[in-house]
C-alpha positions in Angstrom: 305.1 50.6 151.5 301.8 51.7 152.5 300.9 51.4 156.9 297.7 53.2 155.9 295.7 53.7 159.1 298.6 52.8 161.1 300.6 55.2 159.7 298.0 57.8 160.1 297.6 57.3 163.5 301.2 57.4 164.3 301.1 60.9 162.7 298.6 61.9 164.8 300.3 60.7 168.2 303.6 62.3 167.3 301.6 65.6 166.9 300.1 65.7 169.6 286.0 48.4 184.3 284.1 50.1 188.4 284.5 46.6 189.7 284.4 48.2 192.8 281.3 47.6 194.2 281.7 44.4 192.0 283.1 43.8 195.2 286.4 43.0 194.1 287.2 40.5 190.9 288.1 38.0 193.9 285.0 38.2 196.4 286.3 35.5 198.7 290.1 35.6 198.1 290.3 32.3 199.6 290.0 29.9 196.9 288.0 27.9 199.0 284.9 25.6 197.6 281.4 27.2 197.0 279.0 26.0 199.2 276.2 27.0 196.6 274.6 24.3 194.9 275.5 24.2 190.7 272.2 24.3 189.6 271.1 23.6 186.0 273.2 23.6 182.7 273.6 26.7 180.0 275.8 27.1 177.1 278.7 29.4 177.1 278.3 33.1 174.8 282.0 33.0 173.3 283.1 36.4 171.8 285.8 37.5 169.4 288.0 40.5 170.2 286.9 43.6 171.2 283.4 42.1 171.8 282.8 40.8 175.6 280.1 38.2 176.2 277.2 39.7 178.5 277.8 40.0 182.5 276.1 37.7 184.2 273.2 37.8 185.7 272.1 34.6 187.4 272.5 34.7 190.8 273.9 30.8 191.2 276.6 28.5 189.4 275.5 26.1 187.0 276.9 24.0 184.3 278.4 26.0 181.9 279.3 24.1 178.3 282.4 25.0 176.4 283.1 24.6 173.3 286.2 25.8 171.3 287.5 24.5 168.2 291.4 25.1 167.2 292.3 26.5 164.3 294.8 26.8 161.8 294.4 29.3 159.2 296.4 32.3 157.0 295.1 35.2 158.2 296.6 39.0 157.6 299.4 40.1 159.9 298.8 44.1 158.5 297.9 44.7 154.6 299.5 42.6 152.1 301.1 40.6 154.7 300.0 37.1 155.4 300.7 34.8 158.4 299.9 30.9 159.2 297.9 31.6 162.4 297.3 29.1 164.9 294.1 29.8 166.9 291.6 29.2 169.4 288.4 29.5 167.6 289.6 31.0 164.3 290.9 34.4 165.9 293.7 35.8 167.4 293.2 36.5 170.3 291.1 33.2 171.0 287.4 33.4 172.6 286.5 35.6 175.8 285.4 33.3 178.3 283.1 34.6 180.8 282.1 32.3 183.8 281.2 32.7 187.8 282.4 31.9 190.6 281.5 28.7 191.5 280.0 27.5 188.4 281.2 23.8 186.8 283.0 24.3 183.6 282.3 21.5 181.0 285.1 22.1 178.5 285.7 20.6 175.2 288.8 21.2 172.8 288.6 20.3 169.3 291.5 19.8 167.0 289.7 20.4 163.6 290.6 17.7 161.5 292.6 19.5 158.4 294.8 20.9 160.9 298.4 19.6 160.7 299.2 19.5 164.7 298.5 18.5 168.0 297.0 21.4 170.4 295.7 21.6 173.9 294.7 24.0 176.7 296.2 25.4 179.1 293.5 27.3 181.2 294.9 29.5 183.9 291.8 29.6 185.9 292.0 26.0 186.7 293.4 24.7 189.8 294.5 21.0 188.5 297.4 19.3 186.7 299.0 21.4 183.5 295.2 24.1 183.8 293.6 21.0 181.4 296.7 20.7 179.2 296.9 17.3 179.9 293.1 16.0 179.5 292.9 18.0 176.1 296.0 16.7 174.5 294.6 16.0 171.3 295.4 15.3 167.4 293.9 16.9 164.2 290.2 15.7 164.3 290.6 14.6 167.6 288.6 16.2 170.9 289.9 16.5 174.6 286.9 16.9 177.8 287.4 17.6 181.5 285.5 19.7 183.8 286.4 22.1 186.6 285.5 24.1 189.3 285.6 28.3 188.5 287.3 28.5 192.5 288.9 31.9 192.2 287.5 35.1 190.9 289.6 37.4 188.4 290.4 38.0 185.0 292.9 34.5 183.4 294.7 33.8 180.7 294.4 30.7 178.3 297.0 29.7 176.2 298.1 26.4 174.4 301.0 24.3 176.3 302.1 22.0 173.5 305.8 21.6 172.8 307.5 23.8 172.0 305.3 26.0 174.0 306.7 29.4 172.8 306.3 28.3 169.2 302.2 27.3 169.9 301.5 30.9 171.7 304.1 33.0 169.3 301.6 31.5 166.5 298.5 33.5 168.2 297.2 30.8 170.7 296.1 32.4 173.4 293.1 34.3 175.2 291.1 35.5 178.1 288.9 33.7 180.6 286.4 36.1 183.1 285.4 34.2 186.4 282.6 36.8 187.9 282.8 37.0 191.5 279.6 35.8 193.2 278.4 39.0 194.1 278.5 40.1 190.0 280.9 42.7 188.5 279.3 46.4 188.7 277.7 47.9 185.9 279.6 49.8 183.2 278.5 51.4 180.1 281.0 49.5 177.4 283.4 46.3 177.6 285.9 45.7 175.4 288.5 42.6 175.1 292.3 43.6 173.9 295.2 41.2 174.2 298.7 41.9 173.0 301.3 39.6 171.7 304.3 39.1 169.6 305.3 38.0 166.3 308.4 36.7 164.6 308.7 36.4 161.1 311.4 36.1 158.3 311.0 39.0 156.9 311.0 42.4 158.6 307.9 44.8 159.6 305.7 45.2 156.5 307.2 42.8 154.2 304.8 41.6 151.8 304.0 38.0 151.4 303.5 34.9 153.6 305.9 35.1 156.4 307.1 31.9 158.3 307.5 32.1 161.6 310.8 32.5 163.0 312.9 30.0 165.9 316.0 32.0 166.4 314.4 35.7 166.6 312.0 34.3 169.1 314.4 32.7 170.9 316.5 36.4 171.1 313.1 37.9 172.2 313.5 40.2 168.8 310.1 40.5 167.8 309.0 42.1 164.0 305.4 42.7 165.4 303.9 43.8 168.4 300.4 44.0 168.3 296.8 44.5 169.6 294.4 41.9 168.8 296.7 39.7 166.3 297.2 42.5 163.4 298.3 46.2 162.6 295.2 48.1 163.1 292.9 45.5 164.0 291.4 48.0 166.1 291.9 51.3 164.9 290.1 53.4 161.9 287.0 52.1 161.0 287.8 49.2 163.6 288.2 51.5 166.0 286.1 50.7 169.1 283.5 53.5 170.3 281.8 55.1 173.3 280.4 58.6 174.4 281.1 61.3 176.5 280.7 60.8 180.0 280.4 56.8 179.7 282.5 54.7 181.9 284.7 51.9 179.5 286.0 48.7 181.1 289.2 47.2 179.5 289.7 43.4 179.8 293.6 43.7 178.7 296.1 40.1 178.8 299.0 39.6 177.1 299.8 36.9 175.3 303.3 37.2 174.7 305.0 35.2 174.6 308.1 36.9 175.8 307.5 40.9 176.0 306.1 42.8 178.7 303.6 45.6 178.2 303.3 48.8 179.4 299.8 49.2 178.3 298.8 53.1 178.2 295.8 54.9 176.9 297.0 58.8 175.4 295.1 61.1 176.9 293.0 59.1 179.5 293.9 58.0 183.2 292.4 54.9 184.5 290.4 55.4 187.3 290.9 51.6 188.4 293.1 48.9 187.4 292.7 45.8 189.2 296.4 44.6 189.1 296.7 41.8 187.2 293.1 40.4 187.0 293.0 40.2 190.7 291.8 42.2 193.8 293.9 44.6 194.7 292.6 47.7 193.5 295.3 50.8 192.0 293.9 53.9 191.4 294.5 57.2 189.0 297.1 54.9 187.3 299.0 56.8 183.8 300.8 53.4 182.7 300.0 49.7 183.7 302.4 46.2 183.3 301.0 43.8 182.1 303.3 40.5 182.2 303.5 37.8 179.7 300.6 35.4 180.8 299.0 38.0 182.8 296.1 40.1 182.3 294.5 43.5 184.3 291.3 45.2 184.4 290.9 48.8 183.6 288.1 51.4 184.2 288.5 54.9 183.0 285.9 57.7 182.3 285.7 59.0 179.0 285.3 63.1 180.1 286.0 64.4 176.0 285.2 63.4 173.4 287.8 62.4 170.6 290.5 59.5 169.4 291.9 58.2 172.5 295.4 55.9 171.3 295.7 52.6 172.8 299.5 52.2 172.9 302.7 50.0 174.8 304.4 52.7 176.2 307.4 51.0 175.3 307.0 53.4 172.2 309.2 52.3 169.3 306.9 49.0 169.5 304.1 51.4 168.8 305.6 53.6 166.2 308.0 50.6 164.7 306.2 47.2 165.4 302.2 47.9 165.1 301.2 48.0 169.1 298.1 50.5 168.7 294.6 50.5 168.8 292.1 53.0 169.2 288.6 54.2 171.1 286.7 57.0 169.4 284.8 58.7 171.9 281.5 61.0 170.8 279.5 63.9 172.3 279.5 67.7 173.2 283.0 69.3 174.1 283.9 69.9 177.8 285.5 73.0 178.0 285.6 72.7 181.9 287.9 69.7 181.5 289.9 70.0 178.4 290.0 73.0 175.8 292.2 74.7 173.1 293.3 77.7 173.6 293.6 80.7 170.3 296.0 83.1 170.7 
């Protein structure tokens, strides 16, 4: 059986975002209505993992359209093994969001019509009944529309709340939604989206074929594949995302689930900030951050060396056993001062 990169990158183990000034994800902390007026109408940027829309740089809330389509498709699990995935715009995890305080969401949900069941939305920056489950209940072919109000600042996660709800969001629906705090997020050299969930299929890790999912291992919490991004190696290799020496890399990080925790850690790296999960209060010099089953947490770290920095859960048979690892190649001159080798 061949793990390829994976395995590779396991080898290599064994051997071996500030917000601050962005004045806090939550600005107000209240909740409390905007009193700026929502001026004008614009079109949201949706991005697939790792890739982060653009920060924002108006300076008032407007009308901000979304679109996102649901669907179903086979996609690869890891090589040579297929999966019916269930999506939120035709990826695993779903679109980033990225909004501001204040603004008026127009959101529409459409259930592509070759699809063969009902989806909605569950959006868990939305203060109003089921987070627009219930106004975007829809059939294949069908469409669901309500707006809200981006209230509260921070980092949410999306998922979909159709019965039964663990079987929708153990198929891959889920994602992330930003909500900018009015006074703007501060600027960082890279952004990158990762999302972690878990898989249950018939057959075991790394059996070939199409796999069905599976009732009674998700029920027992026994998952065959934890993984970054919705597949072994999605982002490692030549998937691997990329900065240089001396750049500061934000990490927009949720978890899907939908049952297993994550202790989301970064070999070799310490994050400078993590802005417990999505929210204001700031942690500092952190080695090892939870993330919760529908939660998600903001990461800054400075990359000081250059090198392959493993992105792993920390609960480490998942990585070595299960697929939970991803990668950030970092370039530029060595830093002796900081980190060095030493020949005898």
């Amino acid at each position: 059986m061949k793990y390829t990169i994976f395995k590779a990158a396991i080898a290599a183990i064994a051997l071996g975002f500030t917000i601050s000034g962005c004045n806090s994800p939550k600005a107000k902390g209240t909740g409390e209505m905007s009193s700026e007026a929502v001026t004008g109408e614009e079109v949201a940027v949706l991005t697939d993992a790792p890739n982060v829309p653009p920060p924002i740089t108006r300076k008032h809330p407007t009308k901000v359209m979304v679109n996102l389509e649901v669907i179903e498709k086979e996609m690869e699990m890891m090589d040579g093994v297929k999966y019916i995935f269930w999506t939120f715009g035709g990826s695993v995890p779903g679109k980033f969001i990225r909004v501001r305080e204040g603004d008026l969401v127009d959101f529409t949900l459409l259930n592509m019509p070759d699809n063969k069941l009902p989806h909605n939305i569950d959006l868990h920056a939305v203060n109003g009944p089921g987070g627009g489950a219930e106004a975007t209940m829809v059939a294949p072919g069908q469409s669901g529309h309500f707006q809200f109000k981006a209230l509260n600042p921070g980092l949410y996660v999306y998922h979909c709340a159709t019965g039964p709800v663990g079987m929708h969001i153990a198929n891959g629906m889920y994602g992330l939604i930003l909500v900018e705090p009015q006074a703007g997020m501060s600027k960082v050299d890279r952004e990158f989206y990762i999302m972690q969930g878990d898989f249950y299929t018939k057959g075991k890790f790394g059996e070939k074929g199409l796999q069905e999912f599976d009732m009674d291992k998700a029920i027992k919490e026994d998952a065959d594949y934890v993984v970054f991004n919705g597949k072994v190696n999605a982002n490692a290799g030549p998937n691997a995302m990329k900065a240089k020496v001396n750049e500061t890399v934000r990490l927009y990080v949720g978890n899907g689930g939908p049952n297993l925790a994550s202790s989301f850690h970064v070999i070799g790296e310490i994050f400078d900030k993590v802005y417990v999960e999505g929210g204001d209060m700031v942690n500092k010099n952190v080695q090892t951050t939870v993330v919760p089953p529908g939660g998600a947490t903001i990461i800054d770290m400075k990359m000081n060396v250059p090198g392959t920095y493993h992105i792993v859960d920390h609960a480490i048979f998942r990585t070595f056993h299960k697929g939970t690892l991803a990668q950030i190649k970092v370039e530029g001159d060595e830093a002796p001062n900081i980190y060095a080798k030493i020949k005898k």
